[in-house]
VMD Tcl script that builds the backbone (N, CA, C; Angstrom):
set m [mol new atoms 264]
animate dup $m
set s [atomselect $m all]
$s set {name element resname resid chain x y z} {
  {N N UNK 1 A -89.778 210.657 111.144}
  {CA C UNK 1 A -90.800 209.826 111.712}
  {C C UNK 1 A -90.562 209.747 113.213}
  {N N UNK 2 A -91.254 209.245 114.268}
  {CA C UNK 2 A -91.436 209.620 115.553}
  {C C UNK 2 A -92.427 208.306 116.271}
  {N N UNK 3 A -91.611 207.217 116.961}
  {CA C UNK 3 A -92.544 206.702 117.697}
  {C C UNK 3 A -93.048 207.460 119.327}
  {N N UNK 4 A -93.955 207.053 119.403}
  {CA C UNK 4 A -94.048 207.269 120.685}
  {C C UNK 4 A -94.298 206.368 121.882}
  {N N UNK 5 A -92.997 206.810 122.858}
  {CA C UNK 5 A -92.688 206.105 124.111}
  {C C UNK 5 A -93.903 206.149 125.164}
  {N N UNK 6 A -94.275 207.611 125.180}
  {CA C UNK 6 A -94.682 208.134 126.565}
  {C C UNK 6 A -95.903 208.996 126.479}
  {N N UNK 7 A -96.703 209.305 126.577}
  {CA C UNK 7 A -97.605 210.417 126.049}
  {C C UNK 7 A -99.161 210.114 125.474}
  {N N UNK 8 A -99.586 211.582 124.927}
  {CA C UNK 8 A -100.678 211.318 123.837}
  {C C UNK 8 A -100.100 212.423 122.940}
  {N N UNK 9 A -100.538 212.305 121.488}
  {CA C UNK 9 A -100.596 212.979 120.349}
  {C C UNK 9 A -101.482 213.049 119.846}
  {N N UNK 10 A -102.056 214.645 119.482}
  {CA C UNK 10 A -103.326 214.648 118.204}
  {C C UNK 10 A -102.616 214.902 116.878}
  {N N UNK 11 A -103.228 214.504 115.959}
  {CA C UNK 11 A -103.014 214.687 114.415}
  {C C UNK 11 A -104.382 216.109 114.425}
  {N N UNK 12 A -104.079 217.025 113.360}
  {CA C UNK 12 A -104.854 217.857 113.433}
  {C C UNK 12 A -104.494 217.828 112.199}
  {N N UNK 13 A -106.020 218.363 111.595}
  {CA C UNK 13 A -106.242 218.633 110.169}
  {C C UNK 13 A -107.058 220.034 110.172}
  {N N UNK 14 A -107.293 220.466 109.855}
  {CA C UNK 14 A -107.641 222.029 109.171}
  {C C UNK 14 A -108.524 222.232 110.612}
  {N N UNK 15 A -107.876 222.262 111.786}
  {CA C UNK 15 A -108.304 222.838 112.960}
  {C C UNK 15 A -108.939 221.786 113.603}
  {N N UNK 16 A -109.022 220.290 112.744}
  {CA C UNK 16 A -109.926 219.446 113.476}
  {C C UNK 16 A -108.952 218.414 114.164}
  {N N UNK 17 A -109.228 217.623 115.560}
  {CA C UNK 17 A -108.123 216.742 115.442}
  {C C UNK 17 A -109.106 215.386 114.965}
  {N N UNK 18 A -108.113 214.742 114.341}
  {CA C UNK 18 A -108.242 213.679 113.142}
  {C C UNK 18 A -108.158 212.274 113.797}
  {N N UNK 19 A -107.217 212.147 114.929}
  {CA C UNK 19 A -106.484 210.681 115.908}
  {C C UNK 19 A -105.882 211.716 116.757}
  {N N UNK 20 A -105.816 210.797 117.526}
  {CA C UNK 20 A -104.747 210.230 118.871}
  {C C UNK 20 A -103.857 209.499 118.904}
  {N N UNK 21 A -102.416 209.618 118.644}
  {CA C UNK 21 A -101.907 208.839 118.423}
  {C C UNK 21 A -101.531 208.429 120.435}
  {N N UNK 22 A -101.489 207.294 120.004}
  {CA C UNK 22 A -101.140 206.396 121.737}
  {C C UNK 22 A -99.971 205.526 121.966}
  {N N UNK 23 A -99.251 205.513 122.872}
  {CA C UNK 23 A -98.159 204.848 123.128}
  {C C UNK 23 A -97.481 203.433 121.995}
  {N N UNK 24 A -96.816 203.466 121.457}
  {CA C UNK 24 A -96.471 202.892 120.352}
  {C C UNK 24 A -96.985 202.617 119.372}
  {N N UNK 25 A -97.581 203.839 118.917}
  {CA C UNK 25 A -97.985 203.798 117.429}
  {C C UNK 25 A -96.904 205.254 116.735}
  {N N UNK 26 A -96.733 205.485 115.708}
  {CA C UNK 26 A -96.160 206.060 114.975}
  {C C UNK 26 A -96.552 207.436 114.258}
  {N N UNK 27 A -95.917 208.266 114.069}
  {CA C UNK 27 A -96.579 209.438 113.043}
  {C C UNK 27 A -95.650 210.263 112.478}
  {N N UNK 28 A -95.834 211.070 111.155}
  {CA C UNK 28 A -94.744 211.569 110.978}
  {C C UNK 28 A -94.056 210.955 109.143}
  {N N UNK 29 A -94.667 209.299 109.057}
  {CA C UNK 29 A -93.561 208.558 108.134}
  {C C UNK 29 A -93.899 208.707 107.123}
  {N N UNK 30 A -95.610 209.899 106.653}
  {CA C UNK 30 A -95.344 209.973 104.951}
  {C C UNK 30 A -94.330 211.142 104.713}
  {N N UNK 31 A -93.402 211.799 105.575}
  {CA C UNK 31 A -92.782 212.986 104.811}
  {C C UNK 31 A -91.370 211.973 104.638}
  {N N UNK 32 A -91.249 210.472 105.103}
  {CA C UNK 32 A -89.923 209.793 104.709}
  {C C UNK 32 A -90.404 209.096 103.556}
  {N N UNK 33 A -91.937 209.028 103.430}
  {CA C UNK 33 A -91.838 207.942 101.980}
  {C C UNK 33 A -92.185 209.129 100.947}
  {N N UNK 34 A -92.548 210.309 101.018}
  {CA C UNK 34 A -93.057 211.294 99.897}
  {C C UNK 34 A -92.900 212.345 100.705}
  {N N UNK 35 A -91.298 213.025 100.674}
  {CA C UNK 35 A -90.547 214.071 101.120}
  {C C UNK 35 A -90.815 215.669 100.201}
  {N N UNK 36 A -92.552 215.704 100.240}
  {CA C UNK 36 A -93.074 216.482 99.642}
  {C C UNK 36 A -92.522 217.764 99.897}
  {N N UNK 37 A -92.537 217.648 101.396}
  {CA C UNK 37 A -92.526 219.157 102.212}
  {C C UNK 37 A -93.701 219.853 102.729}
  {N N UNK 38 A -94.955 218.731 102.214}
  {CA C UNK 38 A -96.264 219.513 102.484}
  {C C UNK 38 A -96.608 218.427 103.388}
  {N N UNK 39 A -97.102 218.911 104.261}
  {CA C UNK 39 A -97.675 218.066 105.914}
  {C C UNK 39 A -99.263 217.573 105.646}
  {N N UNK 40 A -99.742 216.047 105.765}
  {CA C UNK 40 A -100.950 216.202 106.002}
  {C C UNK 40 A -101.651 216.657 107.154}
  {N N UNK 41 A -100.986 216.508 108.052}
  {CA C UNK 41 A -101.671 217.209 109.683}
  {C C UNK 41 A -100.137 217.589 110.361}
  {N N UNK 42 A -101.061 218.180 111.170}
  {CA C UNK 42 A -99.984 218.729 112.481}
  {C C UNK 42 A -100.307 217.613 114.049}
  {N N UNK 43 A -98.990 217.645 114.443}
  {CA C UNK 43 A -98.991 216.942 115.702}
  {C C UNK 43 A -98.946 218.300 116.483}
  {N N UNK 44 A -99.760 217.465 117.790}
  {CA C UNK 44 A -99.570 218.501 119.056}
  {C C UNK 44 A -99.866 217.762 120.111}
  {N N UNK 45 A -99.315 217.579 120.713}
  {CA C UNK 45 A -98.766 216.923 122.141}
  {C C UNK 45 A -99.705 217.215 122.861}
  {N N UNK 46 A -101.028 216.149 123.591}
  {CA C UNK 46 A -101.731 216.342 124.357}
  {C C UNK 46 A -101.460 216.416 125.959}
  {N N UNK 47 A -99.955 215.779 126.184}
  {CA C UNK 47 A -99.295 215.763 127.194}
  {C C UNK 47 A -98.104 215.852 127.229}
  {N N UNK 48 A -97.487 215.700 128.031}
  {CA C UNK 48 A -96.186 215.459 128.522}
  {C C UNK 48 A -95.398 214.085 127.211}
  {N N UNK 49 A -94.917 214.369 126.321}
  {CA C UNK 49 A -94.030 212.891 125.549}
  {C C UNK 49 A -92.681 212.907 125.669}
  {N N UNK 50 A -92.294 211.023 125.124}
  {CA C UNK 50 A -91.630 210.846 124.979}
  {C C UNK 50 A -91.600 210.664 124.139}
  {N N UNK 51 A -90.544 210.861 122.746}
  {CA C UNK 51 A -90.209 209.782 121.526}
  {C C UNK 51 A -89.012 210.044 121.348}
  {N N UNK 52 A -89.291 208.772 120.330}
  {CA C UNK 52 A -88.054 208.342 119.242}
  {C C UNK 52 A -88.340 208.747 118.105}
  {N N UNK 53 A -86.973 209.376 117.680}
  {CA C UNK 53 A -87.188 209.792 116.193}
  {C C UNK 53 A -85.898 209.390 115.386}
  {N N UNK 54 A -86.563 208.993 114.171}
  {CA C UNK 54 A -85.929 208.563 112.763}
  {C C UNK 54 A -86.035 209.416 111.829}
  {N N UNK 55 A -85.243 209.595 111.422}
  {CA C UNK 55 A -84.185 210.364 110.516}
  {C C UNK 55 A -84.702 209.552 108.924}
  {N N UNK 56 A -84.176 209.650 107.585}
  {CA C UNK 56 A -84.457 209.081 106.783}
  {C C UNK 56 A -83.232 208.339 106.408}
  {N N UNK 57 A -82.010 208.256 106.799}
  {CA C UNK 57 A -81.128 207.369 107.082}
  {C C UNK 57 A -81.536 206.259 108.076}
  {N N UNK 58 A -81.647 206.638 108.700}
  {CA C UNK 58 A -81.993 205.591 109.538}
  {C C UNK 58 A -83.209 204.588 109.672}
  {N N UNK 59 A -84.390 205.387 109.071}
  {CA C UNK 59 A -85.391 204.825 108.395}
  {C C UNK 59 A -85.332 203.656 107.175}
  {N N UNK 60 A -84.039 204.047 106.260}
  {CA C UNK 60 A -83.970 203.416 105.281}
  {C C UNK 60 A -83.055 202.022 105.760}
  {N N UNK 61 A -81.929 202.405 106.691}
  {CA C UNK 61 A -81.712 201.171 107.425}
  {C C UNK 61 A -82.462 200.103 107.777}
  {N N UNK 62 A -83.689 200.735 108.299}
  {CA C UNK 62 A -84.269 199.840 109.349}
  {C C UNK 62 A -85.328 199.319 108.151}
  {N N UNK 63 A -85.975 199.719 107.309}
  {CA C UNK 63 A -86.559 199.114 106.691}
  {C C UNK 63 A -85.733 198.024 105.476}
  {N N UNK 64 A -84.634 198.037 105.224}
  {CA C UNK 64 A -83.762 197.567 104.422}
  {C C UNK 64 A -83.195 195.951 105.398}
  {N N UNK 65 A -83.301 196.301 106.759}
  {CA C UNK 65 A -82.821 194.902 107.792}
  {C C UNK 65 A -83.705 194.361 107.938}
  {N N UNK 66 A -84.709 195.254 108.758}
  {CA C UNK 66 A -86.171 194.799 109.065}
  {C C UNK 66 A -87.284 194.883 108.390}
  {N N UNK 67 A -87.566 193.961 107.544}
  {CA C UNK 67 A -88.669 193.446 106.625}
  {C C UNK 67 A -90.466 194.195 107.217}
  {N N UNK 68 A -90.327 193.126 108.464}
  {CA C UNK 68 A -91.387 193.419 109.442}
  {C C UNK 68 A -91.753 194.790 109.859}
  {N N UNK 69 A -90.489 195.721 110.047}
  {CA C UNK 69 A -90.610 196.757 110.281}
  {C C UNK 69 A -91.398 197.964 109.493}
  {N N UNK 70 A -91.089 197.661 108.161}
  {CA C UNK 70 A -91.401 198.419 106.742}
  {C C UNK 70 A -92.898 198.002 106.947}
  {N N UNK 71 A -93.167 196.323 106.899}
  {CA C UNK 71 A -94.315 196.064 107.224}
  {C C UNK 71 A -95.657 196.845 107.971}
  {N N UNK 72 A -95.047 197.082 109.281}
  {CA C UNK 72 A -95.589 197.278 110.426}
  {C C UNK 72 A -96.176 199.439 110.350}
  {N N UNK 73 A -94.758 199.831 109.172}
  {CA C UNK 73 A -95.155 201.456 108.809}
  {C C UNK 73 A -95.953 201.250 107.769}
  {N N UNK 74 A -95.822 200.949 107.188}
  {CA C UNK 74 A -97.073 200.695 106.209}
  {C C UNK 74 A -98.581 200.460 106.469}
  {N N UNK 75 A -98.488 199.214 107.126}
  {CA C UNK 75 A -99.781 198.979 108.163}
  {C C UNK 75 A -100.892 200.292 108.540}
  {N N UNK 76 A -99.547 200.839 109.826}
  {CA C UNK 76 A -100.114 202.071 110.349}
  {C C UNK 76 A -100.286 203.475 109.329}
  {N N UNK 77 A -99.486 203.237 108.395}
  {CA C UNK 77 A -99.787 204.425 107.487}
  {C C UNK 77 A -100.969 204.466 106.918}
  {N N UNK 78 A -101.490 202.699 105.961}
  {CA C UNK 78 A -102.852 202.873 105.584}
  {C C UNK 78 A -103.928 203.050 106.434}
  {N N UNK 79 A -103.575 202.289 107.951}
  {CA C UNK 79 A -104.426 202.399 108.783}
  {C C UNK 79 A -104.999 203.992 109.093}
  {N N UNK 80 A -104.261 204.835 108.683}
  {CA C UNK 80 A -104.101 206.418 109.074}
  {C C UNK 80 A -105.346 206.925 108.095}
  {N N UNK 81 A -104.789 206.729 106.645}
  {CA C UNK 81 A -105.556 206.820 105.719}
  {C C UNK 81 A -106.918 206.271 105.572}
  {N N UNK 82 A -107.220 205.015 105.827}
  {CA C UNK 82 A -108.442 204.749 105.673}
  {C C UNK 82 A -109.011 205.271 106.895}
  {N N UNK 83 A -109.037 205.683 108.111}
  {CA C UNK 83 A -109.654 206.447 109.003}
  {C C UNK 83 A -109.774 207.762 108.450}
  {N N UNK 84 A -108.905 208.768 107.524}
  {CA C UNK 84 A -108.765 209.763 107.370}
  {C C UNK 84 A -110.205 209.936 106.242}
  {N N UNK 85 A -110.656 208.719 105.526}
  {CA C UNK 85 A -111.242 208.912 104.506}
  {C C UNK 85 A -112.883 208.725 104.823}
  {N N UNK 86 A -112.743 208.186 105.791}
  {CA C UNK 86 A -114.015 208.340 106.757}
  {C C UNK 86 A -114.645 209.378 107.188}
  {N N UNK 87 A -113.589 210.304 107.438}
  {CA C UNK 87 A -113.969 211.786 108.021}
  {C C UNK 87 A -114.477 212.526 107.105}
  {N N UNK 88 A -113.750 212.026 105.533}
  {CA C UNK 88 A -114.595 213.348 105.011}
  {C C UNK 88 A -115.731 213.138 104.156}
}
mol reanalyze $m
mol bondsrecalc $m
mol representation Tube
mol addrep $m
């Protein structure tokens, strides 16, 4: 998973981009909750970034201390999804 510090990010889906991800929002965290191996989109860096990235150790930390935190990926995950379901 991957916040982002600095930058823009597109999510791309079958050639289309899908979002923007923007300075502290997140992407990346369904391959830590369903380590399928299959990607729903691709990121591609509309600029210059910065991030942070979590590991699934460290993921599981932080959601295991921080309540809010788990909260807050979740949030943005459905938030992802119900935009995603719009599109098609």
């Amino acid at each position: 998973m991957y916040g982002l510090l600095t930058g823009e990010v597109d999510l791309v889906v079958k050639d289309k981009v899908v979002e923007t991800i923007h300075v502290g929002d997140v992407f990346g965290e369904g391959a830590l909750v369903q380590p399928s191996g299959i990607r729903a989109s691709t990121a591609i860096a509309r600029s210059d970034c910065s991030l942070v990235y979590l590991n699934q150790e460290r993921f599981l930390f932080a959601i295991q201390n921080t309540p809010m935190f788990a909260i807050e990926v979740m949030r943005s995950y459905s938030d992802r999804l119900r935009r995603l379901k719009h599109l098609i």
